[in-house]
mmCIF file of the N, C-alpha and C atoms, coordinates in Angstrom:
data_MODEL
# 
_entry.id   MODEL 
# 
loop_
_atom_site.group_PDB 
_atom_site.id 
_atom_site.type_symbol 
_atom_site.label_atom_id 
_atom_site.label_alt_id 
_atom_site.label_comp_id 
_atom_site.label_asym_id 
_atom_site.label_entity_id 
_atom_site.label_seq_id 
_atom_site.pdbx_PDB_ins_code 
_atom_site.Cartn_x 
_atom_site.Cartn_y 
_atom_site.Cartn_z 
_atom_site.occupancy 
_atom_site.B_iso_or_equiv 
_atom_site.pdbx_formal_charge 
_atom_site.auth_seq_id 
_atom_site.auth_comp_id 
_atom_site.auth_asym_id 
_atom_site.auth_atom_id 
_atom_site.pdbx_PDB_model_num 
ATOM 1   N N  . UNK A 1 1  ? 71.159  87.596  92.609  1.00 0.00 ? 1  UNK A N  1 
ATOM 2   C CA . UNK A 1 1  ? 72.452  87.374  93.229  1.00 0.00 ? 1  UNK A CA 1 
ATOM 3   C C  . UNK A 1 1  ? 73.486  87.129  92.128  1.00 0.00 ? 1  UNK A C  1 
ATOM 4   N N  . UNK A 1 2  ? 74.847  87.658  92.348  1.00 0.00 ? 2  UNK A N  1 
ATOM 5   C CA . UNK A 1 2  ? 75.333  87.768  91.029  1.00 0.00 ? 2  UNK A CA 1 
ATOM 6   C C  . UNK A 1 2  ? 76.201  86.199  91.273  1.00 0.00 ? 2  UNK A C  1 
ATOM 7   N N  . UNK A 1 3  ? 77.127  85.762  90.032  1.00 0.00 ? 3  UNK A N  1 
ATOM 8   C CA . UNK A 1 3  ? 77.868  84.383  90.029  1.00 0.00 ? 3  UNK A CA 1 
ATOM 9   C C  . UNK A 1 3  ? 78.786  84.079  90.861  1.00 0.00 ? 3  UNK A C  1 
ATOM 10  N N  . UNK A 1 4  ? 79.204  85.550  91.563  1.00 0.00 ? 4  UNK A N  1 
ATOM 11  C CA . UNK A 1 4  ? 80.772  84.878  92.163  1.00 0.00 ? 4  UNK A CA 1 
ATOM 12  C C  . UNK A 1 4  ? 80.053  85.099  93.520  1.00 0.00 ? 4  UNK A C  1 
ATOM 13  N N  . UNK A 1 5  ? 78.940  85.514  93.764  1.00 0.00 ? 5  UNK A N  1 
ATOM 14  C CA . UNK A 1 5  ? 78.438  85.073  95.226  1.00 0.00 ? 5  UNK A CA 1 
ATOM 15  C C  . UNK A 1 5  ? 78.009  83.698  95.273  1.00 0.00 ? 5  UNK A C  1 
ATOM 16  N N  . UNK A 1 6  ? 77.203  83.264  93.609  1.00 0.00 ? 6  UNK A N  1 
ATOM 17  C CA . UNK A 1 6  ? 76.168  82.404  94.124  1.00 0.00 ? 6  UNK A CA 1 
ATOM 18  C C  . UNK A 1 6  ? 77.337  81.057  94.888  1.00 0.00 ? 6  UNK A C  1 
ATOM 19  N N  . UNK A 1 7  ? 78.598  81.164  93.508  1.00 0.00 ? 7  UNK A N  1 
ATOM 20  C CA . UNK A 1 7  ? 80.024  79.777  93.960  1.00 0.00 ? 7  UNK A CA 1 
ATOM 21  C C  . UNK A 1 7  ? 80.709  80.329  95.191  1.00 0.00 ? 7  UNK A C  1 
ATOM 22  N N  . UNK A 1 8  ? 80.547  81.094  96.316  1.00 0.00 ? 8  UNK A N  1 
ATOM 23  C CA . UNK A 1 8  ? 81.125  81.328  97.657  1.00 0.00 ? 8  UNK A CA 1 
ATOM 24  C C  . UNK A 1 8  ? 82.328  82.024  97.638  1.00 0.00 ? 8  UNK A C  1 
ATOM 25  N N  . UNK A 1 9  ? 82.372  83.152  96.033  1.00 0.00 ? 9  UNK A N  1 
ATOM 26  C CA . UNK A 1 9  ? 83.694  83.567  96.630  1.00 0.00 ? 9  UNK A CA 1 
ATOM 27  C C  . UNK A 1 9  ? 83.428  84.848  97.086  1.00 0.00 ? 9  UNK A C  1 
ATOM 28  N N  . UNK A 1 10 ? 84.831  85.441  97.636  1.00 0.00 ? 10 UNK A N  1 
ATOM 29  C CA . UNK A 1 10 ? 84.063  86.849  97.439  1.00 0.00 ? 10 UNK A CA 1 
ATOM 30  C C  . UNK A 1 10 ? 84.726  88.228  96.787  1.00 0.00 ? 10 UNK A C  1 
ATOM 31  N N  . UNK A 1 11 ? 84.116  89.042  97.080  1.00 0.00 ? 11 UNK A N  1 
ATOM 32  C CA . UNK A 1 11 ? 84.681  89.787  95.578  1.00 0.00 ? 11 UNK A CA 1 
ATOM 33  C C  . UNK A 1 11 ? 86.101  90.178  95.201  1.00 0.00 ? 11 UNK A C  1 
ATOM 34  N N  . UNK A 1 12 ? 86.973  89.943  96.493  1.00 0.00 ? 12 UNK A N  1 
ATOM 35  C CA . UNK A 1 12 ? 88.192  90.032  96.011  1.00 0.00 ? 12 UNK A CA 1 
ATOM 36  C C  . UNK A 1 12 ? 88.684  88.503  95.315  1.00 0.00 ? 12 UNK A C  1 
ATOM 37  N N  . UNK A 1 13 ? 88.622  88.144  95.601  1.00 0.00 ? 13 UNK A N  1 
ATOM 38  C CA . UNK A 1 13 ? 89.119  86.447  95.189  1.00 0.00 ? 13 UNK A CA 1 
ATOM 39  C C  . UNK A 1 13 ? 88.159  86.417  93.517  1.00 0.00 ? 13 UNK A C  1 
ATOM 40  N N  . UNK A 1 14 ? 87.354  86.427  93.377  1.00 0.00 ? 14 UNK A N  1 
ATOM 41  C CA . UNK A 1 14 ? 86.687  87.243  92.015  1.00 0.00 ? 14 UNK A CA 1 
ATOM 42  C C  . UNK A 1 14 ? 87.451  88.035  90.908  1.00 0.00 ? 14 UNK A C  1 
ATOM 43  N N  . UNK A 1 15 ? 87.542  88.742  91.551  1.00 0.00 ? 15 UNK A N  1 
ATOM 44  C CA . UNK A 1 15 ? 88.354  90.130  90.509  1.00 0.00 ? 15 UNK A CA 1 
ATOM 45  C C  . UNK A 1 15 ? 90.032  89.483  91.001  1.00 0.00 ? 15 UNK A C  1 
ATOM 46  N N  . UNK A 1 16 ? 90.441  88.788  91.596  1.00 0.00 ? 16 UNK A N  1 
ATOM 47  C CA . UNK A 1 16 ? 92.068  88.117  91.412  1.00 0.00 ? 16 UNK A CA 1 
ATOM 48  C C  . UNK A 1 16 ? 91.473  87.010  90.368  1.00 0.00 ? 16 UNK A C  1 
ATOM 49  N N  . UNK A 1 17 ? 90.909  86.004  90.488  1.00 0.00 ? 17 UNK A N  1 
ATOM 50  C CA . UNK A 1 17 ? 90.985  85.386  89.650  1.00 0.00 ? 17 UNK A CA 1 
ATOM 51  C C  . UNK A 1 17 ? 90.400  85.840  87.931  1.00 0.00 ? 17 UNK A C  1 
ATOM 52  N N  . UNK A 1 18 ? 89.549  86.948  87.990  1.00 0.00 ? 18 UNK A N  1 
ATOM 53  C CA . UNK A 1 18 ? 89.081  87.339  86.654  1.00 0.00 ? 18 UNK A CA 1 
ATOM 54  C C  . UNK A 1 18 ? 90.379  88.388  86.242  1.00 0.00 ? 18 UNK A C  1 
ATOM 55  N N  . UNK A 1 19 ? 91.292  88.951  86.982  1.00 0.00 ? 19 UNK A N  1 
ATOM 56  C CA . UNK A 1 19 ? 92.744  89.503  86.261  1.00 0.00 ? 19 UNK A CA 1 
ATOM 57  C C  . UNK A 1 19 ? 93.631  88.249  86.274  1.00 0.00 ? 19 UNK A C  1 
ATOM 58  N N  . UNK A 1 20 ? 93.971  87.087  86.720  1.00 0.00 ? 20 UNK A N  1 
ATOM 59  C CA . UNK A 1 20 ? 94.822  86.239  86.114  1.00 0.00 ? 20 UNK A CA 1 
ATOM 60  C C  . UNK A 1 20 ? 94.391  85.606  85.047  1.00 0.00 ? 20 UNK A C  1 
ATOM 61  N N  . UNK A 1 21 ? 93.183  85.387  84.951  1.00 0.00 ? 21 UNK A N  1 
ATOM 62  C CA . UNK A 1 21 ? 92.290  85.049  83.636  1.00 0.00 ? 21 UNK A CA 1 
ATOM 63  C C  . UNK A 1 21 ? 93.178  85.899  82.579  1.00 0.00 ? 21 UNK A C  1 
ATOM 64  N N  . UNK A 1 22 ? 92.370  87.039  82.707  1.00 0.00 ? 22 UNK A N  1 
ATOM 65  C CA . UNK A 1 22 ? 92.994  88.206  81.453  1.00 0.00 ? 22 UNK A CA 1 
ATOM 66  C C  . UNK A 1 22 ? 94.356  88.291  81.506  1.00 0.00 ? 22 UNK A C  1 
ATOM 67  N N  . UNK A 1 23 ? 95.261  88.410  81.970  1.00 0.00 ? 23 UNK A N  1 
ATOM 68  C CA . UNK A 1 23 ? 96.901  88.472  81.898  1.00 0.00 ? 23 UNK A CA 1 
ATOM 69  C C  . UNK A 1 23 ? 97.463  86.583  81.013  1.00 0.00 ? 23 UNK A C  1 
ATOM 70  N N  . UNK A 1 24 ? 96.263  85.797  81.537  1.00 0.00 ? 24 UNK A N  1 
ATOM 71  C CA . UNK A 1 24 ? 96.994  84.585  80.946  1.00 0.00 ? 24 UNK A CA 1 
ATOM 72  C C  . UNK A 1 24 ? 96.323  84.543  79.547  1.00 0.00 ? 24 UNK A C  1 
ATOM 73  N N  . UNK A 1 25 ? 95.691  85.121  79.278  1.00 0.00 ? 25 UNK A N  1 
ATOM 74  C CA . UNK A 1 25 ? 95.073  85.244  77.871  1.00 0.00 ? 25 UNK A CA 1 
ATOM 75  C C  . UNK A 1 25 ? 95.249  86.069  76.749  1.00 0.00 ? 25 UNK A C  1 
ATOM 76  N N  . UNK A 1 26 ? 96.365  86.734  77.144  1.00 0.00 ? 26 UNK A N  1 
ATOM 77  C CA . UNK A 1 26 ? 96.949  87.958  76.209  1.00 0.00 ? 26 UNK A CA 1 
ATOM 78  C C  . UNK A 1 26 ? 98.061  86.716  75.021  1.00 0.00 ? 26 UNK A C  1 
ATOM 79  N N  . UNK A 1 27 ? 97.857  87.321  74.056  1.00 0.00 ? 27 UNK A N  1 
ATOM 80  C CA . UNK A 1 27 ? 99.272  87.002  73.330  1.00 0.00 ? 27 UNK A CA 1 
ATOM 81  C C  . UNK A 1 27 ? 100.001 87.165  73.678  1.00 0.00 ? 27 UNK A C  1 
ATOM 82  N N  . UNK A 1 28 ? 101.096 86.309  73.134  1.00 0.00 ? 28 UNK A N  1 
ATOM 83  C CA . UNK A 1 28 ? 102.402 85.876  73.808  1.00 0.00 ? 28 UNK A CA 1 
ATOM 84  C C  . UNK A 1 28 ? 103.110 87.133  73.690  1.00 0.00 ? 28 UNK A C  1 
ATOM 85  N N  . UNK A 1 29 ? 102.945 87.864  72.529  1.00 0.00 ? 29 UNK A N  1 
ATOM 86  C CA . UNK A 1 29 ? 103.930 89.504  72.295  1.00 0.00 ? 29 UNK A CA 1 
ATOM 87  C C  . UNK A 1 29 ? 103.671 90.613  73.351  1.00 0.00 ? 29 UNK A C  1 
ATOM 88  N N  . UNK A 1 30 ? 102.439 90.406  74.282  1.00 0.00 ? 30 UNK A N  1 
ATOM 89  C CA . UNK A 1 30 ? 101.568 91.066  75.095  1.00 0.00 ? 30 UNK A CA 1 
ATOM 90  C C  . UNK A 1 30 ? 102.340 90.641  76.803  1.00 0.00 ? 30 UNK A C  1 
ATOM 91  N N  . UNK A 1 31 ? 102.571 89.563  76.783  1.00 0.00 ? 31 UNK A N  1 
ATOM 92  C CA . UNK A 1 31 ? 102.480 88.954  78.167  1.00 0.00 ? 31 UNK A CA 1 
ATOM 93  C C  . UNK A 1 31 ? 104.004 89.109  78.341  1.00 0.00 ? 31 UNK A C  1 
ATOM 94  N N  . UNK A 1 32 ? 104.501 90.589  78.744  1.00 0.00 ? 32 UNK A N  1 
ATOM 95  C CA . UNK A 1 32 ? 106.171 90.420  79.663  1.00 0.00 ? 32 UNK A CA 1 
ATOM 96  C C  . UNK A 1 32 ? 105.739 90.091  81.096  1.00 0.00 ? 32 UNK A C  1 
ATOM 97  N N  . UNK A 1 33 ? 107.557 89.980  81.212  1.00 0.00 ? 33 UNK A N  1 
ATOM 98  C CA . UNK A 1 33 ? 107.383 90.110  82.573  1.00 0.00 ? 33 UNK A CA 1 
ATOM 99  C C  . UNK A 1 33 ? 106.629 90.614  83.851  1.00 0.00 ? 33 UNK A C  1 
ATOM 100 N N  . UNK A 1 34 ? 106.913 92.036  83.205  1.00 0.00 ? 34 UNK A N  1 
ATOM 101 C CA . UNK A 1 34 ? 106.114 92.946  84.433  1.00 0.00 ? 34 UNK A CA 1 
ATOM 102 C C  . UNK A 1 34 ? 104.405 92.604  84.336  1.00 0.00 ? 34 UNK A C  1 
ATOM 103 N N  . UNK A 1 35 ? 104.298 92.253  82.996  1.00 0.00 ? 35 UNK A N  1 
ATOM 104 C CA . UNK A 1 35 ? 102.363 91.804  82.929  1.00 0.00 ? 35 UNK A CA 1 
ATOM 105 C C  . UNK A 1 35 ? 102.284 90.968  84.149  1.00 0.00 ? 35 UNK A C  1 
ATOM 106 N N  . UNK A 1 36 ? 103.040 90.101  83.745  1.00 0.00 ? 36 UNK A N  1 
ATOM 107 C CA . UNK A 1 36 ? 102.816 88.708  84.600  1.00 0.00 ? 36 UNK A CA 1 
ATOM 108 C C  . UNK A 1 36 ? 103.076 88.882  85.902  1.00 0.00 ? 36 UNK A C  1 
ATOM 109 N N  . UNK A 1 37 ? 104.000 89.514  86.271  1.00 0.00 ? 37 UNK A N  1 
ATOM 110 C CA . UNK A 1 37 ? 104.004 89.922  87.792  1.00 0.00 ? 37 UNK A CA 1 
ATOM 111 C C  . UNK A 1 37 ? 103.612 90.537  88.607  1.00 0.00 ? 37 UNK A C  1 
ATOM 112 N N  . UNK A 1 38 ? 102.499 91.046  87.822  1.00 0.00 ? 38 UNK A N  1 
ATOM 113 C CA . UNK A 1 38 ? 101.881 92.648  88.593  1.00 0.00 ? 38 UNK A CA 1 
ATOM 114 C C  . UNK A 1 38 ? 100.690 91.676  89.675  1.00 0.00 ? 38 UNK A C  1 
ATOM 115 N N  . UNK A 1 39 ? 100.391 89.843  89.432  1.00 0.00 ? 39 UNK A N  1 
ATOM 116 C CA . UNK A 1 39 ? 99.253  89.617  89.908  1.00 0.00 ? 39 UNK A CA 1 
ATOM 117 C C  . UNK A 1 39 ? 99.891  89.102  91.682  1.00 0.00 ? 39 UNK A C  1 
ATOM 118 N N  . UNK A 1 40 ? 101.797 88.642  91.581  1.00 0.00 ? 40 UNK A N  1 
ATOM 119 C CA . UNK A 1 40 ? 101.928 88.611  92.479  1.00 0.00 ? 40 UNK A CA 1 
ATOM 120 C C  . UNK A 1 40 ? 102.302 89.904  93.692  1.00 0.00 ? 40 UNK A C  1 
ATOM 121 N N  . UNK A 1 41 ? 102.195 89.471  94.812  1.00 0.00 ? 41 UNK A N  1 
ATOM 122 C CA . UNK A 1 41 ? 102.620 90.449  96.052  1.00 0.00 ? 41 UNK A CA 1 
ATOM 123 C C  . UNK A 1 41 ? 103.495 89.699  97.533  1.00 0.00 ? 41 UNK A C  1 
ATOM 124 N N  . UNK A 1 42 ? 104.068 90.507  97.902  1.00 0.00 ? 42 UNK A N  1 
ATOM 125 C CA . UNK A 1 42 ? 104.751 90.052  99.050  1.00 0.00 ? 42 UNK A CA 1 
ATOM 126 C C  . UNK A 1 42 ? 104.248 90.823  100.440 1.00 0.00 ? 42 UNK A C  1 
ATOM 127 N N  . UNK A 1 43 ? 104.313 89.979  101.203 1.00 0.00 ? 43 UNK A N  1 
ATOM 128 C CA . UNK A 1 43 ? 103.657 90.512  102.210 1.00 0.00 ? 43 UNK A CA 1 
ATOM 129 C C  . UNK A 1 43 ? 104.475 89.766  103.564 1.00 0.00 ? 43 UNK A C  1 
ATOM 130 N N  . UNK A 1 44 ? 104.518 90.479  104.725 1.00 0.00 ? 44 UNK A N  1 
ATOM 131 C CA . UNK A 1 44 ? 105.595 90.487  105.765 1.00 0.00 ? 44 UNK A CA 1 
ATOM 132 C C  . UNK A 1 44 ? 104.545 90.528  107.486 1.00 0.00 ? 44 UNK A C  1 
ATOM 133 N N  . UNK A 1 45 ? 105.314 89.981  108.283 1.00 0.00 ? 45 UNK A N  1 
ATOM 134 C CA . UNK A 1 45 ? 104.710 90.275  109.425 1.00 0.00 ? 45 UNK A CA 1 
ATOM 135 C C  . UNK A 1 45 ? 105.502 90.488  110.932 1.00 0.00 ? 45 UNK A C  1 
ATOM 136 N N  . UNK A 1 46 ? 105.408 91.403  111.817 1.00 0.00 ? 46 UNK A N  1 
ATOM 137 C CA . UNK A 1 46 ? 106.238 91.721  112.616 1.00 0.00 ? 46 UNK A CA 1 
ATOM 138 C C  . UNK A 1 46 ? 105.393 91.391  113.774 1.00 0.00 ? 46 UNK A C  1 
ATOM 139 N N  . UNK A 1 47 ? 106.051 91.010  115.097 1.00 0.00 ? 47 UNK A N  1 
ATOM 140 C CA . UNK A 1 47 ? 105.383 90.631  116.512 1.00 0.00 ? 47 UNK A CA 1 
ATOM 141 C C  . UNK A 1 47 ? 105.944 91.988  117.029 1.00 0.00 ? 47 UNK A C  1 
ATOM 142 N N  . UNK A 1 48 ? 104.514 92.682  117.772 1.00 0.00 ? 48 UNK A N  1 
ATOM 143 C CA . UNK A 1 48 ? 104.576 93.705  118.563 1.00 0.00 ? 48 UNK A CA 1 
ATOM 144 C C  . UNK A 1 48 ? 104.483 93.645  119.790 1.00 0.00 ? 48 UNK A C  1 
ATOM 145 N N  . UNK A 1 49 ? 105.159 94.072  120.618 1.00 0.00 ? 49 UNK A N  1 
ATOM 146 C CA . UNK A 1 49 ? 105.165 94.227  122.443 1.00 0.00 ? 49 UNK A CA 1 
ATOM 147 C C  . UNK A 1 49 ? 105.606 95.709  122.935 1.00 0.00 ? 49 UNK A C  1 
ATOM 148 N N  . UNK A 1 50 ? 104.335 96.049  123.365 1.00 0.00 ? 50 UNK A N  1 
ATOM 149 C CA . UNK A 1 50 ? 104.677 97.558  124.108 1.00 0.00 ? 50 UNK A CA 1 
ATOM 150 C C  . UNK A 1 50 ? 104.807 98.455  122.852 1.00 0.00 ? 50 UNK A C  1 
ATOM 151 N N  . UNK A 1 51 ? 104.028 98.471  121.958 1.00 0.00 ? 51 UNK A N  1 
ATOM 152 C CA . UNK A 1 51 ? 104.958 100.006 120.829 1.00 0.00 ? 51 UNK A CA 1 
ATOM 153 C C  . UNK A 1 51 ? 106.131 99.661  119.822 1.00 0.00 ? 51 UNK A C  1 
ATOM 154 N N  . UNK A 1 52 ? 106.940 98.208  120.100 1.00 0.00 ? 52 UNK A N  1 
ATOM 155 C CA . UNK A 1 52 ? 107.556 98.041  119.840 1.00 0.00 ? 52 UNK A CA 1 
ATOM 156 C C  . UNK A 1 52 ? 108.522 96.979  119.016 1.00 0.00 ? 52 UNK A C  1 
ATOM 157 N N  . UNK A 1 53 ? 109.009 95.979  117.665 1.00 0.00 ? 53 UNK A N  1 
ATOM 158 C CA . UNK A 1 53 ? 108.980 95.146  117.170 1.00 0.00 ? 53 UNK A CA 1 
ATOM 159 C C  . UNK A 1 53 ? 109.952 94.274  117.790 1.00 0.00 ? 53 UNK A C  1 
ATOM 160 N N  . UNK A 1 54 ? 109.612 93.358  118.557 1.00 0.00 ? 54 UNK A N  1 
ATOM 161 C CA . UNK A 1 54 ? 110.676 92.174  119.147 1.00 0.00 ? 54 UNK A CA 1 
ATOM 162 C C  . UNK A 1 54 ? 110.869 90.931  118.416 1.00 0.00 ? 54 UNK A C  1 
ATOM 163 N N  . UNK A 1 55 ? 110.377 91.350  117.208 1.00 0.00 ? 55 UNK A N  1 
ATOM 164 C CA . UNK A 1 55 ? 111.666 90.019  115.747 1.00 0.00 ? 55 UNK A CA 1 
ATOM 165 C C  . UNK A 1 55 ? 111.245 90.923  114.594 1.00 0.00 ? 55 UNK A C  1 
ATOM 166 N N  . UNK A 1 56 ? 112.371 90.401  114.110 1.00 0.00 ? 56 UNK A N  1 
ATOM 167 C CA . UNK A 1 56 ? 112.431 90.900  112.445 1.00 0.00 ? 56 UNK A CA 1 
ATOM 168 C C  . UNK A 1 56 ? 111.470 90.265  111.518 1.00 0.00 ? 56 UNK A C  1 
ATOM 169 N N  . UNK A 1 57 ? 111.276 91.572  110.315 1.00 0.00 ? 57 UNK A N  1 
ATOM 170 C CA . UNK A 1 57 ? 110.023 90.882  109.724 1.00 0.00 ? 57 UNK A CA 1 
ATOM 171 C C  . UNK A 1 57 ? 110.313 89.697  108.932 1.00 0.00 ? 57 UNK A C  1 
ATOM 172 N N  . UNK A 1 58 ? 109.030 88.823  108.855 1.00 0.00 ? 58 UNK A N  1 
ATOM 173 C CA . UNK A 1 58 ? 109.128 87.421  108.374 1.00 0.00 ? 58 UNK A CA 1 
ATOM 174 C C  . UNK A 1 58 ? 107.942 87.496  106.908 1.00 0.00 ? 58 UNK A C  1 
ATOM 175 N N  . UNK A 1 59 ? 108.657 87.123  106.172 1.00 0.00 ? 59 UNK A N  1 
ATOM 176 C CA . UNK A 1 59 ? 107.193 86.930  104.881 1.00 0.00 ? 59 UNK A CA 1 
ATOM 177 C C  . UNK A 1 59 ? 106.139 85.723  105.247 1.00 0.00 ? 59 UNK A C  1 
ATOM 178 N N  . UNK A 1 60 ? 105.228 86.213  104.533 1.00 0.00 ? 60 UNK A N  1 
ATOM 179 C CA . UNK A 1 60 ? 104.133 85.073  105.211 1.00 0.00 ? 60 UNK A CA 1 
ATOM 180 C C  . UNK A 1 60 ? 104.280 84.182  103.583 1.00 0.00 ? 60 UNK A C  1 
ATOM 181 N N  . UNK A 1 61 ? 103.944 82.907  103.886 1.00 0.00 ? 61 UNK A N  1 
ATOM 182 C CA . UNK A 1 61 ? 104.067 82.046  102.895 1.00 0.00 ? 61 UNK A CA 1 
ATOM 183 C C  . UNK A 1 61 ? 102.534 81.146  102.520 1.00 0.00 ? 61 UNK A C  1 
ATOM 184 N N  . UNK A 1 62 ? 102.519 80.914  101.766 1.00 0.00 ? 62 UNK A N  1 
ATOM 185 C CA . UNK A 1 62 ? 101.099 80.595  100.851 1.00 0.00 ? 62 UNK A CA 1 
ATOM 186 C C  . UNK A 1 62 ? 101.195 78.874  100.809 1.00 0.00 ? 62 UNK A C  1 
# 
């Protein structure tokens, strides 16, 4: 059984935390902006009725 099963994660939560690992471990001449931001994402959610969106989308928050 490999390590990131045996500690309960699973393989996405794994490979996110083994790329923020590597992005925070680059030299400082290495680590722009866009490095550093590529680990976040935004993500949105709409209420559906009938086919159709009855509110505007809302970001989901962490």
């Amino acid at each position: 059984m490999s390590a990131w099963r045996k500690a309960g994660l699973t393989y996405n939560n794994y490979m996110a935390i083994a790329a923020q690992t590597v992005r925070s471990a680059l030299k400082t001449e290495a680590q722009s902006t866009a490095v550093i931001s590529r680990g976040r994402s935004e993500a949105k959610f709409v209420n559906y009725e009938n086919g159709k969106a009855v509110a505007e989308p809302v970001a989901l928050k962490k």
